[in-house]
C-alpha positions as CSV (number, residue, x, y, z in Angstrom):
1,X,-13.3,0.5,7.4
2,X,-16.8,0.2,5.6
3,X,-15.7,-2.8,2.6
4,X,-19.5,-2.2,1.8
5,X,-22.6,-0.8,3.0
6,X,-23.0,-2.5,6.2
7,X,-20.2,-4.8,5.5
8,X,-16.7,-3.7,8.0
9,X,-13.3,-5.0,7.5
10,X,-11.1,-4.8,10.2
11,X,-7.4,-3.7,10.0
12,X,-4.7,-4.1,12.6
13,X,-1.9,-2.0,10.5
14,X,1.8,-1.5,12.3
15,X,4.3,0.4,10.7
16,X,7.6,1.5,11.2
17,X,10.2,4.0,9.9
18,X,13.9,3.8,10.7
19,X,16.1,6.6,9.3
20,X,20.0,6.1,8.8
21,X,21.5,9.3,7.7
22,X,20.0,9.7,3.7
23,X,18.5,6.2,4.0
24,X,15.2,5.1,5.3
25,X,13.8,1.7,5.9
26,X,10.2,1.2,5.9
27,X,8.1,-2.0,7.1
28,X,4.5,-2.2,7.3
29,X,2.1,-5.2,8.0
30,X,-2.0,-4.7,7.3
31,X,-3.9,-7.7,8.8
32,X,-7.2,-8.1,7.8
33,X,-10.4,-9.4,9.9
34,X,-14.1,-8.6,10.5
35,X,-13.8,-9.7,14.3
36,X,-17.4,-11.4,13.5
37,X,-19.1,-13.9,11.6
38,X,-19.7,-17.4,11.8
39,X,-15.7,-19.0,12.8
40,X,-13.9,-16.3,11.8
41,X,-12.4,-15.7,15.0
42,X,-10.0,-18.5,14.3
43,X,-8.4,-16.2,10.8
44,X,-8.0,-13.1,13.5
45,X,-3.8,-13.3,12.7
46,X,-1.7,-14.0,10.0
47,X,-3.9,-15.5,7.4
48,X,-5.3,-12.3,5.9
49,X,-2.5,-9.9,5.3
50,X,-0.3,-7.7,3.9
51,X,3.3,-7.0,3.9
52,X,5.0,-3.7,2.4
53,X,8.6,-2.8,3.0
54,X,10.6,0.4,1.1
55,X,14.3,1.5,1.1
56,X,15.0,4.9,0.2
57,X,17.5,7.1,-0.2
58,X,18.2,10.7,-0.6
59,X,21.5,11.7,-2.7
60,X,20.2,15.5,-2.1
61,X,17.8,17.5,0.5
62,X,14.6,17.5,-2.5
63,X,14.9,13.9,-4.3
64,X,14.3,10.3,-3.2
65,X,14.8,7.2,-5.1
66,X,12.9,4.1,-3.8
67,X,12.7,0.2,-4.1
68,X,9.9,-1.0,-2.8
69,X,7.7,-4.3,-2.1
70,X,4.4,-5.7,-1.5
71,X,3.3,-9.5,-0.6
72,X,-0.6,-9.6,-0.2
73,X,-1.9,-12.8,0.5
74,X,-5.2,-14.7,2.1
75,X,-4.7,-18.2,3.5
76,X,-8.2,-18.6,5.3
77,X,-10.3,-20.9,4.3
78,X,-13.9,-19.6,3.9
79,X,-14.9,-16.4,1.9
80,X,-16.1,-13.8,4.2
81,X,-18.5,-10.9,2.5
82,X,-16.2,-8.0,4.2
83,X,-13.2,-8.4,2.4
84,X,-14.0,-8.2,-1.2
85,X,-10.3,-7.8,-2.3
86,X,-8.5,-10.1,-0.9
87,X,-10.4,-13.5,-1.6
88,X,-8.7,-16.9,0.0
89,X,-6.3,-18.7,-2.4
90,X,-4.5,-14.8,-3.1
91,X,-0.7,-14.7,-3.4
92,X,0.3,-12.1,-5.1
93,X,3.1,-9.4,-4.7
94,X,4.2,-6.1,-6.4
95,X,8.3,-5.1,-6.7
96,X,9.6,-1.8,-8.3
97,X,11.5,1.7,-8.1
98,X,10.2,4.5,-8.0
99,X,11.3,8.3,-7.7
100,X,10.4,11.7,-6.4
101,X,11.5,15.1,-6.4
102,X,10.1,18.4,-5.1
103,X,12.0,21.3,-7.0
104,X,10.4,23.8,-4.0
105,X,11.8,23.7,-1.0
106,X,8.1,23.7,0.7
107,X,7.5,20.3,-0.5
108,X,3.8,22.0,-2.4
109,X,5.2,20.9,-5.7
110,X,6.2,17.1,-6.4
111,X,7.7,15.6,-9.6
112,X,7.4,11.7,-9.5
113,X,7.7,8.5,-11.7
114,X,7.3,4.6,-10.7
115,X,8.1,1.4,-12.5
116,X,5.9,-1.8,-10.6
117,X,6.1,-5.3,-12.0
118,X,3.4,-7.5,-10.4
119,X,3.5,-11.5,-10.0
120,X,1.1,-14.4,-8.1
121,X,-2.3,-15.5,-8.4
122,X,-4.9,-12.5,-7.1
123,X,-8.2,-14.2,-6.8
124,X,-10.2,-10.7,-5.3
125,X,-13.3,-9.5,-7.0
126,X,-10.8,-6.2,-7.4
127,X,-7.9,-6.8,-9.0
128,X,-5.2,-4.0,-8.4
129,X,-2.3,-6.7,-9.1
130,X,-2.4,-9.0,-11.8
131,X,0.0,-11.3,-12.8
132,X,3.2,-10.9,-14.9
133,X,1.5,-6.9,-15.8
134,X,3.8,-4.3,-15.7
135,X,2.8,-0.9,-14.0
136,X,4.3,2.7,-15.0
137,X,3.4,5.8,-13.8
138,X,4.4,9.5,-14.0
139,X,3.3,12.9,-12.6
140,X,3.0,15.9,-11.1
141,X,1.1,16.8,-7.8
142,X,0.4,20.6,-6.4
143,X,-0.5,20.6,-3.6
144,X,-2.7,23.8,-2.8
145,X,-4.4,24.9,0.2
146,X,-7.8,27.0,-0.8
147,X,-9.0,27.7,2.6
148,X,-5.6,29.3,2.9
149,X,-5.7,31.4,-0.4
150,X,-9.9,32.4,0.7
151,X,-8.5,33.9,3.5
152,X,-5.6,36.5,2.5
């Protein structure tokens, strides 16, 4: 991924999705690198990462309800110029619930509403978590397919 003109991040992402009857269990891990640069071969793993993990359920076929968790965090010790969000000395984490429900069966409409709560020092030059804040959101999304609707 381009961080910057000129400037690549590298992400080694591995995800996985179990499904138990109207449960689901979600873990994902985002390590971060540039693979370049003067010692950074030695912050290749585990100092530059992220950890997200979900558990939903599904008490009927169109809504899911959802706790879910993110730990972000950057224990090397030099600043590199391609990661611009995650400087060294972050640790910082976001908890919450969240819910979604599609009153179509086609899944084109989606109803949804989140409640985040964010804690830990986020030293980035971007700061999408910051500490002790308290993130709500609400919405709807169509999703439309104009190529499809050109056509008929």
């Amino acid at each position: 991924m381009e961080a910057r003109p000129g400037k690549f991040i590298g992400w080694l992402a591995i995800a996985h999705k179990i499904k138990l009857n109207r449960f689901i269990i979600e873990a994902d891990i985002h390590n971060r690198t540039s693979f370049a640069g003067s010692g950074s071969s030695k912050y290749w793993f585990f100092r530059n990462m992220s950890l997200i993990g979900a558990l939903k359920y599904a008490p009927i076929d169109n809504l899911t309800i959802a706790l879910k968790g993110i730990y972000d965090f950057n224990n090397s010790d030099e600043q590199y110029d391609y990661d611009v969000y995650t400087s060294p000395g972050t640790d910082c984490g976001r908890v919450g619930i969240y819910a979604e429900y599609f009153p179509i069966k086609n899944e084109k409409v989606r109803i949804h509403a989140a409640c985040y709560t964010d804690f830990g020092p986020n030293t980035g030059k971007y700061k999408e978590i910051v500490d002790k804040s308290v993130f709500l959101s609400a919405g709807i999304t169509w999703r439309v397919s104009f190529l499809k609707m050109i056509k008929k």
